[in-house]
C-alpha positions in Angstrom: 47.6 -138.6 122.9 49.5 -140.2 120.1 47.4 -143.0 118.0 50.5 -145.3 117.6 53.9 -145.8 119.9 56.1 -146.0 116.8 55.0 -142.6 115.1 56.4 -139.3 115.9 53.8 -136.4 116.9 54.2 -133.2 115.8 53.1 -129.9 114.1 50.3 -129.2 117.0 47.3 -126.7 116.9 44.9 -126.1 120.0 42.1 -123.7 119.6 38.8 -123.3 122.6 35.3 -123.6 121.5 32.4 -121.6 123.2 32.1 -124.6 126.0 35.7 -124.1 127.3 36.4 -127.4 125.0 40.1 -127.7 124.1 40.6 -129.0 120.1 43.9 -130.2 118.9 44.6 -131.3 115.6 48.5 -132.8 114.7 50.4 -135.3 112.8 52.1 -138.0 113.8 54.7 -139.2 111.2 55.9 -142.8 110.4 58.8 -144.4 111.3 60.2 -144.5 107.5 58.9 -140.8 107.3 57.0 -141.9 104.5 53.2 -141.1 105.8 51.6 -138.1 107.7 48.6 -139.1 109.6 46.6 -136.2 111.0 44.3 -136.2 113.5 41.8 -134.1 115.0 40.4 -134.4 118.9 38.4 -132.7 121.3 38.4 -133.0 124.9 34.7 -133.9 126.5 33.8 -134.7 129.9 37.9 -134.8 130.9 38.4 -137.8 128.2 39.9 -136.9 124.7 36.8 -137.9 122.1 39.0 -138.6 118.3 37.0 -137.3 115.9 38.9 -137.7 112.9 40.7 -140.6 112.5 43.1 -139.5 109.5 41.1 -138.2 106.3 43.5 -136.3 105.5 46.4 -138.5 105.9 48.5 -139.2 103.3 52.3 -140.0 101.9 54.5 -137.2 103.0 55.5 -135.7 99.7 51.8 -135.2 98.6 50.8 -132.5 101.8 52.4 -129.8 103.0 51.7 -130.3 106.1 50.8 -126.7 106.6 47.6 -126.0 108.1 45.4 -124.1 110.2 42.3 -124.4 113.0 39.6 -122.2 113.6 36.3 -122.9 115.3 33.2 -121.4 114.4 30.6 -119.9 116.8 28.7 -122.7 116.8 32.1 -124.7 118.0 32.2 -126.3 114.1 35.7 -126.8 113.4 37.2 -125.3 110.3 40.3 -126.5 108.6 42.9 -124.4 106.3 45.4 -126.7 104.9 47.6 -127.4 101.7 47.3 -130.8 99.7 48.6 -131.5 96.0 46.6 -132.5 93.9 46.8 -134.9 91.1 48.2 -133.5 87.7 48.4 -129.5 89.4 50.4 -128.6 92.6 49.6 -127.4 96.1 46.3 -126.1 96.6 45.0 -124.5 99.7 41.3 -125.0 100.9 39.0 -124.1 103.7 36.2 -125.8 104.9 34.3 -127.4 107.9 34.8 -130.8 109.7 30.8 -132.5 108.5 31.5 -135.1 110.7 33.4 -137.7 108.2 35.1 -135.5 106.2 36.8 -132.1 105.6 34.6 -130.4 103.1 36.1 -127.4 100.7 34.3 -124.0 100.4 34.2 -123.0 96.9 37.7 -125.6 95.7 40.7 -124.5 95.8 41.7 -121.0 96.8 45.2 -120.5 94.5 45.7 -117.7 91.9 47.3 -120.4 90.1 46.0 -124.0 90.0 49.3 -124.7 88.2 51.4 -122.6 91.0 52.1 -123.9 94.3 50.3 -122.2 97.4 50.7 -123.0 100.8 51.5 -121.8 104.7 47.6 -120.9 104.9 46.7 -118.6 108.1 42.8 -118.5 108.8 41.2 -116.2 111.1 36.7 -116.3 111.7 34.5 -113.1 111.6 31.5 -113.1 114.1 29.5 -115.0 111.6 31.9 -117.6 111.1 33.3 -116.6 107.5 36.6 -117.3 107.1 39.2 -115.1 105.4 42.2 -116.4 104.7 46.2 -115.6 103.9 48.3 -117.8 102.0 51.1 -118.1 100.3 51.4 -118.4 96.1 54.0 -119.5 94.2 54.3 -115.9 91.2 58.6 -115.0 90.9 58.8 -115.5 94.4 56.4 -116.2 96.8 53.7 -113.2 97.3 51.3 -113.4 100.0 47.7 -113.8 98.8 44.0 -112.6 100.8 40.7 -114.3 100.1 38.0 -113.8 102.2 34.3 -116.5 101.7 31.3 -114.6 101.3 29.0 -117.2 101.9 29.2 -118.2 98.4 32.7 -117.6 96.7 35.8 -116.4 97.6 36.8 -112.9 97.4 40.2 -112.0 97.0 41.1 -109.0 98.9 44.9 -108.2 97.5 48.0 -109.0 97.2 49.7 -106.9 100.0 53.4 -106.9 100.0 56.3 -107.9 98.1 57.0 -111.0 96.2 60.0 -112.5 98.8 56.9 -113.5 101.2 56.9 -116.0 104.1 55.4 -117.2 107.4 52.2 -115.0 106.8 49.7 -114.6 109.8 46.0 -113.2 109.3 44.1 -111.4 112.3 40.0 -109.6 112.3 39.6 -106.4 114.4 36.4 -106.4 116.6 34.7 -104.3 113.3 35.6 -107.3 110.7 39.3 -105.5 109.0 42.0 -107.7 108.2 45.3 -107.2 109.6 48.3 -109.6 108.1 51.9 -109.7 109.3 54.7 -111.7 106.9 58.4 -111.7 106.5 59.6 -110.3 103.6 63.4 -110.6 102.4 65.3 -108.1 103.6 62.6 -105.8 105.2 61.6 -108.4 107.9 58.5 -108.4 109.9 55.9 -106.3 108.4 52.1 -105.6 109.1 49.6 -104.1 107.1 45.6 -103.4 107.5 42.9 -103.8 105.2 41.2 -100.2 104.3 38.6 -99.1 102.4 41.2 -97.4 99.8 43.4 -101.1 99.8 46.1 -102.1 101.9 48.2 -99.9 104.5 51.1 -100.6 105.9 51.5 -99.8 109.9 54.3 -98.2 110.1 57.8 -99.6 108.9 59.2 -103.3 109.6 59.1 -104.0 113.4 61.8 -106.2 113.5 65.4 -105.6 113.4 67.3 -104.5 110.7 69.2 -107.1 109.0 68.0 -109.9 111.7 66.8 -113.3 110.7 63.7 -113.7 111.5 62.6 -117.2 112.4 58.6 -117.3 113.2 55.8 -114.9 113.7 52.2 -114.3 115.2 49.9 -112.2 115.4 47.1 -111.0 117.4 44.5 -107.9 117.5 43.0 -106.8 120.9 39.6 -105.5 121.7 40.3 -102.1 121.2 41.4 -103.6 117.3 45.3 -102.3 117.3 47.2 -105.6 116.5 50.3 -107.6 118.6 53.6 -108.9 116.7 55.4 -111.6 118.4 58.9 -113.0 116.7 61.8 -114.5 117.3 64.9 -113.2 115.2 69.0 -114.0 115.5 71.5 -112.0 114.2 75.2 -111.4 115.6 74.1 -109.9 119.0 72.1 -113.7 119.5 68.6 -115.3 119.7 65.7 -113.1 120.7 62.2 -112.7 121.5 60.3 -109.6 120.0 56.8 -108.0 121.1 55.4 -105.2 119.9 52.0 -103.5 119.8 50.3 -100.9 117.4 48.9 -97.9 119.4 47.2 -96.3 116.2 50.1 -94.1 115.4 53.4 -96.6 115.7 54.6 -99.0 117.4 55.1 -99.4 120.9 57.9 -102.2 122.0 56.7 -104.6 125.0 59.0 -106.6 126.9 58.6 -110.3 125.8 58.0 -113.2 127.8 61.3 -114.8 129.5 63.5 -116.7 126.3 66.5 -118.2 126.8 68.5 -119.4 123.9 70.4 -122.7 123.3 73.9 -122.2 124.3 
């Protein structure tokens, strides 16, 4: 539930622990649009425990508001997000909730401390190692992969162009990475982490010339990943599914959308 009356909630995340515990982390903005407050709760025994109060809160202009919520297997939360930081631009870090704070594995995860970075996506291995995609700020915006060894952060390429946006990051059940973005004038693409670099799954799944809106993505138990989007283009608003069977990709119909008049 929202802390105050006055503020406006928004930018939701759920996520279920191992207990069948739903988290949700959100913001709720001022009335003056001035401050993000962002909270983090879980639900126990059918009451909704806070369990942080607004760390992370600050004036509007100095966060991104772009973030991301994992929980580890032994239901620790985990936090991507995107802050600027005094004297350098956005920077994107990971870390666990330590029960008064947000810590930061290994600082901050940018190319470029001087470059902003942003739109983290954050998906857990079976350990609980996070691996991350993210945005940088290089020309353009190119989409960047890190993955945390336990000790430092690995980057694992650069896939794609430099016309990047709305990345999403996804494991197979063997520990791959799998990351779908929208890239100018290509749309929706995927690509999968290999032992020889990054391969691309086919050609752009979305229509040609189509705007795309927003993405996700998903990878099943057999490990062949799912692309949801919306897109608009002259023909109207849309809903896209489709899913990888190993050799292309196979179109599903998409959950019942209907578009604002």
């Amino acid at each position: 539930p929202n802390q105050s009356k006055r503020t406006v909630a928004e930018r939701p995340l759920v996520k279920v622990d191992g207990l069948g515990r739903p988290w949700v982390l959100w913001s709720e903005i001022t009335p003056d649009f001035n401050v993000d407050n962002v909270y983090l709760a879980v639900l126990k025994d059918k009451a909704w425990t806070l369990v942080d109060g607004g760390t992370l809160t600050t004036d509007v202009s100095s966060s991104s508001r772009s973030r991301d919520l994992a929980l580890g297997p032994d239901n620790q939360p985990i936090l991507a997000f995107s802050q600027m930081i005094y004297k350098h631009d956005f920077q994107v870090f990971v870390g666990p909730w330590d029960g008064t704070k947000w810590t930061r594995w290994g600082g901050a995860l940018n190319l470029n401390p001087e470059a902003y970075a942003s739109f983290p996506s954050l998906a857990l291995d079976a350990q609980g190692r996070p691996t991350v995609a993210f945005l940088q700020a290089s020309s353009g915006f190119k989409l960047v992969v890190k993955r945390w060894t336990g000790e430092t952060w690995e980057l694992r390429g650069t896939p794609g162009s430099l016309g990047a946006r709305n990345p999403k990051v996804a494991l197979t059940p063997d520990g791959g990475a799998v990351v779908a973005v929208v890239e100018n004038i290509v749309g929706v693409t995927v690509r999968q982490r290999s032992n020889a670099g990054w391969v691309d799954l086919g050609s752009s799944v979305s229509t040609p010339g189509a705007f795309v809106d927003t993405l996700d993505l998903a990878v099943d138990s057999q490990g062949n990943p799912w692309v949801l989007w919306s897109e608009d283009d002259a023909g109207g608003q849309r809903l896209g599914l489709k899913r990888w069977s190993g050799t292309g990709w196979t179109s599903v119909p998409p959950p019942p959308f209907q578009p604002k008049p």
